[in-house]
N, CA, C and O atoms as a printed pandas DataFrame, in Angstrom:
     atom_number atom_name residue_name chain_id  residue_number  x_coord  y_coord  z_coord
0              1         N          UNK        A               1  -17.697   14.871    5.926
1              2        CA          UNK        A               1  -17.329   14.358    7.229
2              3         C          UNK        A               1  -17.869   12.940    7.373
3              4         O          UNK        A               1  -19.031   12.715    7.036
4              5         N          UNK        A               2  -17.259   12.182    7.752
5              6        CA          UNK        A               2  -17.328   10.387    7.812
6              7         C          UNK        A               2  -18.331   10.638    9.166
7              8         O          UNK        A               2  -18.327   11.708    9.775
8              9         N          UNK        A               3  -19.135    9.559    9.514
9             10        CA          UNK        A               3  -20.334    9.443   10.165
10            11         C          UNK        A               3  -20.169    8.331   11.017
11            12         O          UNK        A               3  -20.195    7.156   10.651
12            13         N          UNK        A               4  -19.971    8.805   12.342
13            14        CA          UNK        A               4  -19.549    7.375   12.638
14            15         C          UNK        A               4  -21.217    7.260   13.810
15            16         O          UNK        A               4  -22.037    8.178   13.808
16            17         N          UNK        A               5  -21.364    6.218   14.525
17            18        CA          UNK        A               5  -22.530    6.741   15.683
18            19         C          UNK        A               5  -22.312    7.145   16.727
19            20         O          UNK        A               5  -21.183    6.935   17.171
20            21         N          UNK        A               6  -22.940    7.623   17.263
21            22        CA          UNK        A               6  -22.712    7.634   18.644
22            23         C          UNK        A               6  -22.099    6.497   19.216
23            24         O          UNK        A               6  -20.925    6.651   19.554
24            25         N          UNK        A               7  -22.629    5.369   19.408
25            26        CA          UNK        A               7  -22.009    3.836   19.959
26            27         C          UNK        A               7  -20.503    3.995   19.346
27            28         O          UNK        A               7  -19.549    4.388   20.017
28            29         N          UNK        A               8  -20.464    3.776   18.520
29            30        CA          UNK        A               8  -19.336    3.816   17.599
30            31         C          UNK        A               8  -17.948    4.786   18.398
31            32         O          UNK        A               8  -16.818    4.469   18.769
32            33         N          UNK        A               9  -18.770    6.135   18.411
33            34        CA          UNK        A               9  -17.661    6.988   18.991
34            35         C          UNK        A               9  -16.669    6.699   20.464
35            36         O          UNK        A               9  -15.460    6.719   20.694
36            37         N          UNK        A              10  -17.700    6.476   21.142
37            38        CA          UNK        A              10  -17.924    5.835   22.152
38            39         C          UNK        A              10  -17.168    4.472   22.265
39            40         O          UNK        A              10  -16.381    4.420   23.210
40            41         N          UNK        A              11  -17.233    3.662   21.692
41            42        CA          UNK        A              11  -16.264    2.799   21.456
42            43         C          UNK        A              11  -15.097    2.660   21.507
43            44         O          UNK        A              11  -14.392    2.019   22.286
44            45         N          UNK        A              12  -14.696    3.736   20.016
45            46        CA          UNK        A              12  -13.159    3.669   20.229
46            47         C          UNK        A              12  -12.414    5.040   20.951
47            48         O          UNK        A              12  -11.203    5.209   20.810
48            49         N          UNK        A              13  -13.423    6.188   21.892
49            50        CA          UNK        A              13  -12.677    6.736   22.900
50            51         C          UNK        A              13  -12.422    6.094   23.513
51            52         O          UNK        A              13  -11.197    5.977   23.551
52            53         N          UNK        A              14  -13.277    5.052   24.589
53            54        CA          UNK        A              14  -13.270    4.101   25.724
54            55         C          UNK        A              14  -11.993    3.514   25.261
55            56         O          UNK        A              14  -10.953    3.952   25.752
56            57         N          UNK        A              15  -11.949    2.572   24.370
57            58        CA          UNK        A              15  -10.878    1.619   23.926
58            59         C          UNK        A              15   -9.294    2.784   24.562
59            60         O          UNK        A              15   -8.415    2.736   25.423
60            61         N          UNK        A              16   -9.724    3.635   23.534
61            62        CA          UNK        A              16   -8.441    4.569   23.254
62            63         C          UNK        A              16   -8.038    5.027   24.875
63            64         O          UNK        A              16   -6.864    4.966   25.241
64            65         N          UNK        A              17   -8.754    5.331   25.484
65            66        CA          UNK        A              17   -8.584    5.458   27.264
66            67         C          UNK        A              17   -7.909    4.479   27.675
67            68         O          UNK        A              17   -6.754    4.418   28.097
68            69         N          UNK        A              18   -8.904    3.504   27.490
69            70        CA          UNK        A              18   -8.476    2.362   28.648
70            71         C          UNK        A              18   -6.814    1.730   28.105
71            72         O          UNK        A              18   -6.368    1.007   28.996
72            73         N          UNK        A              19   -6.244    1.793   27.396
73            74        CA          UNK        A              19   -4.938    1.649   27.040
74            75         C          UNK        A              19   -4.248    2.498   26.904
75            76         O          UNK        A              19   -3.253    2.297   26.207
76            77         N          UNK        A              20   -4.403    3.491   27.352
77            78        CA          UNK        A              20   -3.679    4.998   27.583
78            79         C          UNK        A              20   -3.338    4.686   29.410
79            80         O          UNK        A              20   -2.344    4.982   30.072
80            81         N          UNK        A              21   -4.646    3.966   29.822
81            82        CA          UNK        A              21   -4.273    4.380   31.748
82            83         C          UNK        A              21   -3.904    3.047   32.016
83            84         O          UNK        A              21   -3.999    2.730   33.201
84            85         N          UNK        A              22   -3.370    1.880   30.963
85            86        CA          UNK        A              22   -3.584    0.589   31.263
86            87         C          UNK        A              22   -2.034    0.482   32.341
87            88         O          UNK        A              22   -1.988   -0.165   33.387
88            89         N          UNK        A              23   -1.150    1.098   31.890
89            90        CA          UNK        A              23   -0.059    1.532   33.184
90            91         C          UNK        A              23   -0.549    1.866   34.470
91            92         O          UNK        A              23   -0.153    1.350   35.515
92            93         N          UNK        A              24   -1.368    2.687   34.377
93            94        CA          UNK        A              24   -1.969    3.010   35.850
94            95         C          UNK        A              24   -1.012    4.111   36.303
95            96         O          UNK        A              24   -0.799    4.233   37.509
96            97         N          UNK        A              25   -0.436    4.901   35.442
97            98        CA          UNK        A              25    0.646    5.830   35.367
98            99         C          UNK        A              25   -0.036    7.183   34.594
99           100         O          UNK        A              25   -0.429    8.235   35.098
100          101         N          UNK        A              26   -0.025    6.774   33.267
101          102        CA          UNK        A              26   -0.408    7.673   32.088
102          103         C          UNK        A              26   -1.826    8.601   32.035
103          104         O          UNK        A              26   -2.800    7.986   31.602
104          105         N          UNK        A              27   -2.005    9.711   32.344
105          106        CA          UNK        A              27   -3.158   10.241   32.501
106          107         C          UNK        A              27   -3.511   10.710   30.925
107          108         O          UNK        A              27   -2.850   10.696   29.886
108          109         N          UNK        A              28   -5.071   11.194   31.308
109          110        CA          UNK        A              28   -5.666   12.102   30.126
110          111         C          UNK        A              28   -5.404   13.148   30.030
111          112         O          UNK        A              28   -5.143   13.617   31.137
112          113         N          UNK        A              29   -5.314   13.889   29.201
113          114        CA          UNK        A              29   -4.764   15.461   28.869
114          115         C          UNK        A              29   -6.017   15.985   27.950
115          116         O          UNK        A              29   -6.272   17.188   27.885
116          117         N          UNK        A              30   -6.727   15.066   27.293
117          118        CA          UNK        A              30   -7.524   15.578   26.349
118          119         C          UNK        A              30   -8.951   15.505   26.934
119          120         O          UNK        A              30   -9.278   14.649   27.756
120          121         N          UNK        A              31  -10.004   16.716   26.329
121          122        CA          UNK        A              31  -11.375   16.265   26.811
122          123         C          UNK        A              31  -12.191   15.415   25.640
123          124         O          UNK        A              31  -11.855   15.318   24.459
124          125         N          UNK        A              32  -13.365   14.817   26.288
125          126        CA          UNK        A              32  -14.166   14.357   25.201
126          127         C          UNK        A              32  -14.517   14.634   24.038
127          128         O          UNK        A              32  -14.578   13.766   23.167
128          129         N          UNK        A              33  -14.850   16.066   23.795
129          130        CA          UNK        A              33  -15.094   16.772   22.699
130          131         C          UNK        A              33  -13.524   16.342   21.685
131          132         O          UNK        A              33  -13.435   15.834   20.567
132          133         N          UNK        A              34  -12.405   16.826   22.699
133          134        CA          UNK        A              34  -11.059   16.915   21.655
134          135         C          UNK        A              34  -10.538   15.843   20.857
135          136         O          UNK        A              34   -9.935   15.798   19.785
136          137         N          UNK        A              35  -11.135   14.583   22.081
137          138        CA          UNK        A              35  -10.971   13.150   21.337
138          139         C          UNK        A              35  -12.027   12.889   20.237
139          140         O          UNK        A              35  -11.673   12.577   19.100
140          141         N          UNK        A              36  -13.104   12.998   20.526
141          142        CA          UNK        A              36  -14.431   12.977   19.333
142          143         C          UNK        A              36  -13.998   14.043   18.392
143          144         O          UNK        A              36  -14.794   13.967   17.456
144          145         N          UNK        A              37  -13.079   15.075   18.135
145          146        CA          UNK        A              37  -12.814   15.763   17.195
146          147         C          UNK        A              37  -11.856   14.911   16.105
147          148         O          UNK        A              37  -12.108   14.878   14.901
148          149         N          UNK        A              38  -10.955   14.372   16.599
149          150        CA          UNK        A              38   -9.510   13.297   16.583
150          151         C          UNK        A              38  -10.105   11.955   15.683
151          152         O          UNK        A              38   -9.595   11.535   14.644
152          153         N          UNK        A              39  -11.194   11.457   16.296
153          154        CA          UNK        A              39  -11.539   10.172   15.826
154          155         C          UNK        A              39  -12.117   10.295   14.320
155          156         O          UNK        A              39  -11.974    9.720   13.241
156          157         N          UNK        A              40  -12.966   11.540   14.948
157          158        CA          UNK        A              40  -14.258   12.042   13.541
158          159         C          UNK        A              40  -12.781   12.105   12.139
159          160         O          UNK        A              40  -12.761   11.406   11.126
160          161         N          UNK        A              41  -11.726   13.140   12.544
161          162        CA          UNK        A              41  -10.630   13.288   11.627
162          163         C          UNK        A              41  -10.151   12.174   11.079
163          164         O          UNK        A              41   -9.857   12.169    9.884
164          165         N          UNK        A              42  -10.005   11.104   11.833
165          166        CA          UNK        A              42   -9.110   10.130   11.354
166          167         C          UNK        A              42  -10.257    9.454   10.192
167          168         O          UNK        A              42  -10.174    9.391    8.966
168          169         N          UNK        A              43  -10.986    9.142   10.825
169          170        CA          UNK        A              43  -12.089    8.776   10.202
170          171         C          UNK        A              43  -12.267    9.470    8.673
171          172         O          UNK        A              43  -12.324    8.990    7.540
172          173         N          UNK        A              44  -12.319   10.722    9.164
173          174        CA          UNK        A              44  -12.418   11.623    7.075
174          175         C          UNK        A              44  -11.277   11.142    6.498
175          176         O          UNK        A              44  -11.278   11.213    5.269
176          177         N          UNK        A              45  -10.184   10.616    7.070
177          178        CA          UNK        A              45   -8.951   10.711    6.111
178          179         C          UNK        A              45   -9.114    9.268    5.843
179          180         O          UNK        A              45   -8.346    9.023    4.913
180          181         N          UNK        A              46   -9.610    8.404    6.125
181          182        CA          UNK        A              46   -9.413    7.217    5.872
182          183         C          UNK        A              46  -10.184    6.467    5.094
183          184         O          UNK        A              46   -9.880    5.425    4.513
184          185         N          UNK        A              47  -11.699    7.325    5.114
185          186        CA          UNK        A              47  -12.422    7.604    4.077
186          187         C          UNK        A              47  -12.986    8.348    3.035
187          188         O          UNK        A              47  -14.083    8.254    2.485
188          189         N          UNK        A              48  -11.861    9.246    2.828
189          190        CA          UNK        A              48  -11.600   10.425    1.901
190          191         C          UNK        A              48  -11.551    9.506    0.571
191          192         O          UNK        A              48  -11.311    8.301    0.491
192          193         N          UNK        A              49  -11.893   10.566   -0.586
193          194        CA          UNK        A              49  -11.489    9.935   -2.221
194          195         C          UNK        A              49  -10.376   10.250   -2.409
195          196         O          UNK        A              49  -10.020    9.760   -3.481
196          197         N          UNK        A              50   -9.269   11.054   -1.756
197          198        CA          UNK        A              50   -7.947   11.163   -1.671
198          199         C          UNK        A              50   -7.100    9.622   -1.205
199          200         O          UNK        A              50   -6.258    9.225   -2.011
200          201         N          UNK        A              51   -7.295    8.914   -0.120
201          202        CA          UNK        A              51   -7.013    8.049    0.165
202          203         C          UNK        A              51   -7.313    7.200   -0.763
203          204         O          UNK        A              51   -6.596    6.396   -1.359
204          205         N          UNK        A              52   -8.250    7.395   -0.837
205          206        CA          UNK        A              52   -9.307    5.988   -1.403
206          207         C          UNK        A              52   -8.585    5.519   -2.612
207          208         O          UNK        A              52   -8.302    4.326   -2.720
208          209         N          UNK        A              53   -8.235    6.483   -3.633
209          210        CA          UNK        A              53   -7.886    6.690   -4.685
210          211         C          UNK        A              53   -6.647    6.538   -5.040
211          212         O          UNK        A              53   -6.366    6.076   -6.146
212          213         N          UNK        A              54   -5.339    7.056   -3.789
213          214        CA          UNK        A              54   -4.036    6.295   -3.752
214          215         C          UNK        A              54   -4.151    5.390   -3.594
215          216         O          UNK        A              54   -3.406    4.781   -4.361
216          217         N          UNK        A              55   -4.947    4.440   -2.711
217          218        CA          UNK        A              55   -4.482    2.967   -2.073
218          219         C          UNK        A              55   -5.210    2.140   -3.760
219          220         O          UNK        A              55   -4.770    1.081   -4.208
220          221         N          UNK        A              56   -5.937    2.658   -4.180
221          222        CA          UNK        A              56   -6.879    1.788   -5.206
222          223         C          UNK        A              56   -5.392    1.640   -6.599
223          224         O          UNK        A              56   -5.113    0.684   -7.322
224          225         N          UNK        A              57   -4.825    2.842   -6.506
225          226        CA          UNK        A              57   -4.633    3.385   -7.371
226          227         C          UNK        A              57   -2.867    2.256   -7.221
227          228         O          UNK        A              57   -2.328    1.511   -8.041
228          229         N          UNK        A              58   -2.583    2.547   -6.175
229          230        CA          UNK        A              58   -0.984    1.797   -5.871
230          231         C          UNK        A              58   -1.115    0.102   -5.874
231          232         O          UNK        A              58   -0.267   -0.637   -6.374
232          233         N          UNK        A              59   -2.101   -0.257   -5.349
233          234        CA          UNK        A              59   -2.718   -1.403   -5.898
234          235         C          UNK        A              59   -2.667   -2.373   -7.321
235          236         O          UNK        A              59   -2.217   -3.460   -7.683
236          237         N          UNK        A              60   -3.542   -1.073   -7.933
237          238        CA          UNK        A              60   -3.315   -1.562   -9.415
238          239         C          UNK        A              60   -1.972   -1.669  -10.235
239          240         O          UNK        A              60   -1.564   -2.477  -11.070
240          241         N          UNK        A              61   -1.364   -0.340   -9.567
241          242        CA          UNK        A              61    0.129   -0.553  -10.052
242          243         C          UNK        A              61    0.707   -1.951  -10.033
243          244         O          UNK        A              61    1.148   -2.570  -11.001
244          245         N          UNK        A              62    0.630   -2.374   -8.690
245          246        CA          UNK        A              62    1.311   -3.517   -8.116
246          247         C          UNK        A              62    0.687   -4.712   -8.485
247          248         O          UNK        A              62    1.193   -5.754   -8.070
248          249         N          UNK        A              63   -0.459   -4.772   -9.285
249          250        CA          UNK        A              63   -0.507   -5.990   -9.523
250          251         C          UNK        A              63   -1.026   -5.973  -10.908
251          252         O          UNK        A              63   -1.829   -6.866  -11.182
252          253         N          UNK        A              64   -0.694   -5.060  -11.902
253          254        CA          UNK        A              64   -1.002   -4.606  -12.983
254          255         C          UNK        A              64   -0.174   -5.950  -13.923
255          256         O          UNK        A              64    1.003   -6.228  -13.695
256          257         N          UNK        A              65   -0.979   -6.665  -14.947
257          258        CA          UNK        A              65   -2.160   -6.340  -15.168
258          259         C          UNK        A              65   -3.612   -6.852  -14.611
259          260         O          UNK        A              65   -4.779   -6.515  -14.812
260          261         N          UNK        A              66   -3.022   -7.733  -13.894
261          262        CA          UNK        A              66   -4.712   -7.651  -12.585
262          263         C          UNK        A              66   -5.136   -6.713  -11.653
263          264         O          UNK        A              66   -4.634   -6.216  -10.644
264          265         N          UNK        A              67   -6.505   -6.563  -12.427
265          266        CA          UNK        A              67   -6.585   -5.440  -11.584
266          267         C          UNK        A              67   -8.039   -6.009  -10.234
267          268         O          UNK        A              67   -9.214   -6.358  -10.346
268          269         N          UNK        A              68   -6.934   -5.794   -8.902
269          270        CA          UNK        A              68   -8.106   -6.456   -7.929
270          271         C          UNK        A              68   -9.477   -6.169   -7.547
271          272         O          UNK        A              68   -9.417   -5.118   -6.910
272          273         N          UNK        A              69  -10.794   -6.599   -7.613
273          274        CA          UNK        A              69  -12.294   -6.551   -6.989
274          275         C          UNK        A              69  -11.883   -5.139   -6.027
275          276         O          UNK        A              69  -10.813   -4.933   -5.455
276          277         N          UNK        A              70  -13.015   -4.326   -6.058
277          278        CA          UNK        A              70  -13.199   -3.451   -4.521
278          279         C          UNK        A              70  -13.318   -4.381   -3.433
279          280         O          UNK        A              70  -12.583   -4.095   -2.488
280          281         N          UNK        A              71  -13.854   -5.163   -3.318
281          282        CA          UNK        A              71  -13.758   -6.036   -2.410
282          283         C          UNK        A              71  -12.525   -6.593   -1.638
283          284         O          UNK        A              71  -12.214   -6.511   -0.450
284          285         N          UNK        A              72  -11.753   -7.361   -3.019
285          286        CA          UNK        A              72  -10.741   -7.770   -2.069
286          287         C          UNK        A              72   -9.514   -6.216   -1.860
287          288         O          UNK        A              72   -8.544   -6.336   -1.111
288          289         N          UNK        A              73   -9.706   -5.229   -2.427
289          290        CA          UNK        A              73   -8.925   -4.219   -1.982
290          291         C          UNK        A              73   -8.915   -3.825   -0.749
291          292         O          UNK        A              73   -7.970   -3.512   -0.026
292          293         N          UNK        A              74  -10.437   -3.875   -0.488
293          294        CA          UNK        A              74  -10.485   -4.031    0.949
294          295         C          UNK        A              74  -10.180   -4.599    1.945
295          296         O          UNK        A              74   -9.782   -4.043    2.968
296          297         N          UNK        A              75  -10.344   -5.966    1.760
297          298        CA          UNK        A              75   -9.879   -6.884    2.482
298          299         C          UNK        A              75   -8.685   -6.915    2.037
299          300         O          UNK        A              75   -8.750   -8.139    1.927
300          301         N          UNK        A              76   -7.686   -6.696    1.692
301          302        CA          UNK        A              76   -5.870   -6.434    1.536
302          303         C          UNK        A              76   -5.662   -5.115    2.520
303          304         O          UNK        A              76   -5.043   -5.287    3.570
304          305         N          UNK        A              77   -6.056   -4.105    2.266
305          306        CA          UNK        A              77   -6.114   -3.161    3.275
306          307         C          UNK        A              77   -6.470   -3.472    4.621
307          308         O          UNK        A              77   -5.562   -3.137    5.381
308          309         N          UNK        A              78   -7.599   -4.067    5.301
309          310        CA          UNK        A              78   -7.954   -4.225    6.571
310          311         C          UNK        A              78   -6.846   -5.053    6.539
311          312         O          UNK        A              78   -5.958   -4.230    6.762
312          313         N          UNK        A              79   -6.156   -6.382    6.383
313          314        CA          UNK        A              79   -5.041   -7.102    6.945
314          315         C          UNK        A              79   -3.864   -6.739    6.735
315          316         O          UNK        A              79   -3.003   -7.434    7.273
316          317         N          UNK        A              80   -3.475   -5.739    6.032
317          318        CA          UNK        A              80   -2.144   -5.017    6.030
318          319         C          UNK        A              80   -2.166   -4.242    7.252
319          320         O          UNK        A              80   -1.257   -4.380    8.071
320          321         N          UNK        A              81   -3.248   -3.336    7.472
321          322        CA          UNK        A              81   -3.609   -2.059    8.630
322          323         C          UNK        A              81   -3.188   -3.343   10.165
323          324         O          UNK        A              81   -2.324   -3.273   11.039
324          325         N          UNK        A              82   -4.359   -4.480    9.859
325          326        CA          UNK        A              82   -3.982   -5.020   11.665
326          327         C          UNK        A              82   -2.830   -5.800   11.834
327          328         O          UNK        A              82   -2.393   -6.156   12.928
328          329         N          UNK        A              83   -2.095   -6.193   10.188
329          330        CA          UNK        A              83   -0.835   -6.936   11.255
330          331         C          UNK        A              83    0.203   -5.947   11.048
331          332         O          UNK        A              83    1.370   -6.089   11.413
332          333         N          UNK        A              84   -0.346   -4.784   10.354
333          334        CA          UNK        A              84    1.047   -4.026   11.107
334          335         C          UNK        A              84    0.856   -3.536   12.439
335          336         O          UNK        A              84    1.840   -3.465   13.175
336          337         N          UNK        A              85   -0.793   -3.028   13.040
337          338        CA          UNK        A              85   -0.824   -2.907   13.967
338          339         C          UNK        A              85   -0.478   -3.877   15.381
339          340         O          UNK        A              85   -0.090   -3.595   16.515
340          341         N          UNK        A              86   -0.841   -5.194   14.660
341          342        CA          UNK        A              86   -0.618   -5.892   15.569
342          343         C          UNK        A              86    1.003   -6.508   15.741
343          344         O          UNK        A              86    1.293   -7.498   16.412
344          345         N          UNK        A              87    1.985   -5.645   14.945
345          346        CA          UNK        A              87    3.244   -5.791   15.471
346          347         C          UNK        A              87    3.909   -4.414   15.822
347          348         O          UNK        A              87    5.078   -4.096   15.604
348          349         N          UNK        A              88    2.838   -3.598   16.461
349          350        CA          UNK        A              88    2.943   -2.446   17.214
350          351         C          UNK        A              88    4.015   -1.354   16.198
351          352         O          UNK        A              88    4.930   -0.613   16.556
352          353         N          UNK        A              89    3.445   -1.636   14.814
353          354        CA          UNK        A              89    4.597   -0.722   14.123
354          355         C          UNK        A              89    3.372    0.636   14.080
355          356         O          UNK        A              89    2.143    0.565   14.049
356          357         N          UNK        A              90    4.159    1.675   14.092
357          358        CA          UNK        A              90    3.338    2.982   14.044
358          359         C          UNK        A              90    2.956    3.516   12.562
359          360         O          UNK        A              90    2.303    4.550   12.428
């Protein structure tokens, strides 16, 4: 199970709220516990050796025969994840 902190958790429920009611329409349905269950999940899958291991793994394919630093795999991943997020694709 991925470890996130307390602060941490806390964080991205709040976040995850406050743009859920940012209509001033949309209510909560879920309790705290159900969301801290949700986050903790996303969290294992994203730092699972299952994941870890496709994205490392599709990577190398794609740029075979360079094969990229853990480092910058990472950093290719975090900016793929926010500008797709940040063009609201799901």
């Amino acid at each position: 199970m991925a470890i996130l902190t307390a602060r941490q958790l806390d964080e991205v429920r709040q976040a995850l709220v406050r743009e859920l009611t940012a209509d001033g329409v949309t209510g909560i349905n879920f309790t705290k516990p159900q969301v801290n269950a949700a986050i903790q999940a996303v969290e294992d899958v994203l730092t699972g050796a299952a994941l870890q291991t496709a994205l490392s793994n599709a990577m190398n394919t794609a740029t075979s025969p360079l094969v990229l630093t853990a480092a910058q795999k990472k950093l290719l991943v975090r900016w793929v994840l926010r500008s797709r997020f940040d063009r609201g694709n799901d």
